[in-house]
N, C-alpha and C positions, 0 to 999 in steps of 0.2 A: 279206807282210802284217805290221805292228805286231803284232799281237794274237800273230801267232804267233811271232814273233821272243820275243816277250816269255816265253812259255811255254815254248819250246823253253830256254831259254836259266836259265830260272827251274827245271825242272830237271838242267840241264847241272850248274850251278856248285851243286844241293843234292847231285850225284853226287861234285863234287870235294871238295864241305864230306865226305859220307859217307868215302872216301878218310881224309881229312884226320884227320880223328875217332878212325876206327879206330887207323891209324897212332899219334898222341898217347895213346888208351889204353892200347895194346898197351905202348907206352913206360914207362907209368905204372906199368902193373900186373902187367908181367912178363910176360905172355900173352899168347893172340891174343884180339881183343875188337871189338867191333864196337858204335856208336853210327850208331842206324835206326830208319828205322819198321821195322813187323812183317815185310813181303814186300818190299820195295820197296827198293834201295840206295842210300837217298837222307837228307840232312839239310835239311829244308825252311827252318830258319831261315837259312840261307847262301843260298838262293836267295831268299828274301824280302830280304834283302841286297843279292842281282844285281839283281834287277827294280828297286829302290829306284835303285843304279848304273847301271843304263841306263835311267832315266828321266831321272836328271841326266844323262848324257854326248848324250842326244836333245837336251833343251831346250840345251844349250852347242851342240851343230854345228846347231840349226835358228836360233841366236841369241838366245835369247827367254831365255837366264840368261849373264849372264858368265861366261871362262873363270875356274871358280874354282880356286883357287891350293892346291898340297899341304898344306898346312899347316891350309885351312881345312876340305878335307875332313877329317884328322887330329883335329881338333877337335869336328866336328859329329858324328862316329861314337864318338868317346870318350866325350860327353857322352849320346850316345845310348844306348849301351852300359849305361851307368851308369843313367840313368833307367827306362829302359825294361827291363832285368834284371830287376830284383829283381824287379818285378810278375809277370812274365812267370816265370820262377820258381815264384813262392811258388803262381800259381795251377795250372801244372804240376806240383807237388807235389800239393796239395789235390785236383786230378783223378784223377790217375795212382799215386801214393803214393810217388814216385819224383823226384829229384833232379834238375831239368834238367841242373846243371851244378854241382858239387861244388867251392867252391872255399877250404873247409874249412883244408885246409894251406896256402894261396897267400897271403904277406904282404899285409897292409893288405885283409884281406877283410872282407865286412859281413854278417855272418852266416851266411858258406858261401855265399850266394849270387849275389855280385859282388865283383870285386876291382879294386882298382888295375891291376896287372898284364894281365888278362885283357883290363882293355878297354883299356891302350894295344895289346896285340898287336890287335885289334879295329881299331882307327884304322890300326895298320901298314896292315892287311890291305885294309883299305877304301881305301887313295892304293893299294897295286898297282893293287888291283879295277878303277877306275874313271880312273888313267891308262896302265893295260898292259890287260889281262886283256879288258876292254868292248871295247874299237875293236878287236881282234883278233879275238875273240868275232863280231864288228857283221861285221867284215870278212870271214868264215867262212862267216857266216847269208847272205851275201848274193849270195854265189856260188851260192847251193842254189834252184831252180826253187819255184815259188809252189806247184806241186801235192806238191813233195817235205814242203816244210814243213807245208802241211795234215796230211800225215798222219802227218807226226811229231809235230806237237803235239795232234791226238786219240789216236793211242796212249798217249801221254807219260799224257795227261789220267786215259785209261781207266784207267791200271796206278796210280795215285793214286785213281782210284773203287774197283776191286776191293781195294786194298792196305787203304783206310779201311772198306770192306765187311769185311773179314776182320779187322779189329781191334775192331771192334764186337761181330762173330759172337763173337771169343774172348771177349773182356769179361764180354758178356753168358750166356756159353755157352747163346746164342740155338739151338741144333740139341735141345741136353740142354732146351729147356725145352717147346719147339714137343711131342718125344714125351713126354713129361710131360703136358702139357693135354690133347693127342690121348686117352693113357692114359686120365687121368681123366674125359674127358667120355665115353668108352668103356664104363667100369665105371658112371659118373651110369645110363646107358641101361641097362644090363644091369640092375641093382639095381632101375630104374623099373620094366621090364618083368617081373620076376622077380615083385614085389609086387604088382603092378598086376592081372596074368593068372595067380594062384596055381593056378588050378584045373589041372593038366595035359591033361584033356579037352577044355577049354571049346576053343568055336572062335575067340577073338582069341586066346589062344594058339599057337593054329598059323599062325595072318597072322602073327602076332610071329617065330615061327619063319620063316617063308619072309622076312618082310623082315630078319633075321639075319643068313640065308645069302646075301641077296643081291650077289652081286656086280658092280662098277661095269662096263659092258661098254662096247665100243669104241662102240658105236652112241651109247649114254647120251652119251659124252666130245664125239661131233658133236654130238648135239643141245643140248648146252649150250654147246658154241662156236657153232653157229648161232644160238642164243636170244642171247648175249651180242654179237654183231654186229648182228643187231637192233637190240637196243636202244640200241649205239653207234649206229648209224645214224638211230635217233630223235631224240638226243641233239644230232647238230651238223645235221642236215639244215636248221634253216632258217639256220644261217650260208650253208649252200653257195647260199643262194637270193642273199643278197647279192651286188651288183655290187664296191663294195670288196673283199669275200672272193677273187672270182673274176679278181681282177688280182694275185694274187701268183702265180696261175700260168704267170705270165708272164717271171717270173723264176727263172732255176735256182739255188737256194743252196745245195745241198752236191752233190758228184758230177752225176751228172743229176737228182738230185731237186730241182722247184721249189718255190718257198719254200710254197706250199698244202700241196701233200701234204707238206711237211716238219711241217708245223702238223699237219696229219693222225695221220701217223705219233704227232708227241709224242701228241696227243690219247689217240691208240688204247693208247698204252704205259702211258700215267696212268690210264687207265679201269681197264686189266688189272688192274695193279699193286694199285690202290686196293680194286678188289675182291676177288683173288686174297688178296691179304694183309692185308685186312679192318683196311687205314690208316686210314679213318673219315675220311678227308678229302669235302667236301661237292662229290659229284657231280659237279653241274650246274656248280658254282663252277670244278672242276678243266679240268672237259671248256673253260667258259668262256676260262679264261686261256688253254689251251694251244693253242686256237686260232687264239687272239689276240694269242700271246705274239711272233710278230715280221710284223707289221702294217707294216713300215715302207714298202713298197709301190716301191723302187727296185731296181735290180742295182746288188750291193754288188763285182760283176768287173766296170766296166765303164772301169777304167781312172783315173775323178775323183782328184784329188788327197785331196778327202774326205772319199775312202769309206777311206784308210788307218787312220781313227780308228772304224770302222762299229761294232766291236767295244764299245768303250766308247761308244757314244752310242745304236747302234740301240733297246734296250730301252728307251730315254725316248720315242725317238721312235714307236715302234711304240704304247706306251702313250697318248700323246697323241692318235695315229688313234683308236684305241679307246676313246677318253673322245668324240672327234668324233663318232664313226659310231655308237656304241653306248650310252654313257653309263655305262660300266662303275662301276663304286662303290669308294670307296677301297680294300677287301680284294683286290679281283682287282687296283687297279691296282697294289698296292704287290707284287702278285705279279708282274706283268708288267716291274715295274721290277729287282726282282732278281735276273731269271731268268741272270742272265751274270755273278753271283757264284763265286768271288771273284776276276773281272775287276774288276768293277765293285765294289771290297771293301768301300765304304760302306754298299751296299747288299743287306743282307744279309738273308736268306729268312725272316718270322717267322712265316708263319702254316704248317700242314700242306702247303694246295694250294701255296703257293710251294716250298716243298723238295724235293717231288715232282715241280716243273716242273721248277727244278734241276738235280735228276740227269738226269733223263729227256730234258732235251733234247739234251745232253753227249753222252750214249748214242747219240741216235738220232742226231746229228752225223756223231760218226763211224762209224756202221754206211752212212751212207751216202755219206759220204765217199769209204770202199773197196769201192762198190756192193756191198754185199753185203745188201743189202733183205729181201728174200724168206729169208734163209735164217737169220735172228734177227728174225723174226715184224711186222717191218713194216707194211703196207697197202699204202706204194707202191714 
């Protein structure tokens, strides 16, 4: 499949940028040194590079761009280099407080952060890329079984979602803040009730005390999982009443899971999520989209020439059913259009319920992908 050649491939060649990085720093700076994200061994801007390169080396072998000539890649990656840097840079700075790319000592530089130099090596790099490295690359990917690729490229995906999970968590030292709140809304109640019930005879004093000591007991943990399925179940029950709804089970889209309960699944994981972790994203709006979010109502294995692009188009088309059948309103649709970011990189998540779809559907892709349902909290 496209989609996943592209991904696989997009971090292959951020693993050999990683490689490459290190090596040049270590060189630089006398030591061993490493240029990374936080967990992950990878430099994403060299595979934003690849995918860029095997989208020209697609359109030149399907025809639809001329063979274009060394020289002119060398030029379009030089020039790109150069404009596209410095931005890209300075706002990596301003985020992070850190240097994308130091190029301080390197002749004919523009303020440390691009140079002459750097981006003809840049344009070298780009004619290997895309007359050696791609069609060898292409030629690799293609040897490898359509079930092998799935599940390289939801792995790949997943260790890019936990890696940016764990670079947030440090940032924000989100664990140190969560017992923090905990803390203080602990001592808020303690303080309330101290005040509130001063007498130590009275009797809401001693409610106070027993509801103190209460502990959260395994029965409680059911009954609040069954209340909370309830009321998921209230929630989409009258989509499952629809005849549209009930023809996506018709179709299998990840492992055996059909594209409904696939819809299900996200639903049920954005419900949790939103509530569990008190996101504030609007409910009905979330549970909405992620129903609806791949509506496109075909099997996308059934062989069509067409369905190789499904990737980049389902989410337009899914949305289009769902303005059809339901009349869904611009916020859900703009969710439903982004949900296959950053496949689709134009189209990118603004509201809460979109970022939420997001992740969650990535997630539930590949959980079920590697049938493993049931045992990362599913439904089907």
């Amino acid at each position: 499949m496209l989609l996943n050649r592209y991904i696989i491939a997009f971090f292959l060649f951020s693993f050999i940028g990683w490689i490459g990085e290190s090596i040049y720093c270590t060189i630089c700076e006398h030591k061993r040194a490493s240029r990374k994200s936080i967990f992950a061994l990878i430099c994403m801007i060299y595979g934003c590079g690849a995918l860029l390169a095997f989208f020209t080396y697609d359109l030149m072998e399907s025809g639809r761009l001329p063979n274009i000539k060394w020289w002119m890649i060398f030029i379009f990656a030089f020039v790109t280099s150069m404009v596209l840097g410095y931005p890209a840079s300075w706002a990596f700075e301003k985020l992070f407080k850190e240097r994308l790319c130091d190029c301080t000592n390197v002749p004919l530089n523009i303020n440390g952060r691009i140079s002459v130099p750097t981006s003809v090596v840049f344009g070298a790099v780009s004619i290997l890329m895309v007359k050696a490295l791609v069609p060898l690359v292409n030629k690799g990917l293609n040897t490898l079984s359509e079930a092998l690729l799935d599940i390289l490229a939801y792995v790949l995906v997943s260790i890019v979602l936990i890696d940016t999970t764990l670079i947030i968590s440090l940032m924000t030292d989100f664990r140190r803040y969560v017992v923090l709140v905990d803390g203080g809304f602990q001592n808020h109640i303690a303080v309330f009730a101290e005040h509130f019930y001063a007498n130590p005879d009275s009797y809401y004093n001693r409610v106070m005390q027993r509801v103190g000591d209460f502990k959260l007991s395994v029965s409680k943990n059911l009954i609040e999982k069954q209340l909370c399925e309830e009321e998921f179940a209230e929630l989409i029950k009258d989509y499952l009443e629809y005849d549209v709804i009930k023809q996506m089970d018709e179709h299998i889209h990840h492992g055996t899971t059909t594209t409904l309960q696939h819809c299900e699944n996200v639903a049920w994981i954005c419900y949790l999520l939103n509530k569990k972790l008190n996101l504030n994203a609007n409910e009905k709006e979330l549970v909405e989209v992620a129903m609806l979010h791949d509506l496109f109502l075909y099997d996308w294995h059934d062989g069509d020439p067409a369905r190789r692009i499904h990737g980049f188009v389902h989410a337009d088309i899914a949305c289009n059913n769902a303005i059809k059948h339901f009349g869904i309103p611009e916020k859900q649709q703009e969710a439903i259009r982004s949900h296959m970011w950053p496949l689709n990189i134009t189209k990118i998540p603004k509201s809460r319920e979109a970022v939420i779809l997001c992740i969650v559907d990535k997630y539930c892709a590949l959980i079920e992908t590697v049938r493993l349902n049931k045992h990362f909290g599913l439904r089907h």
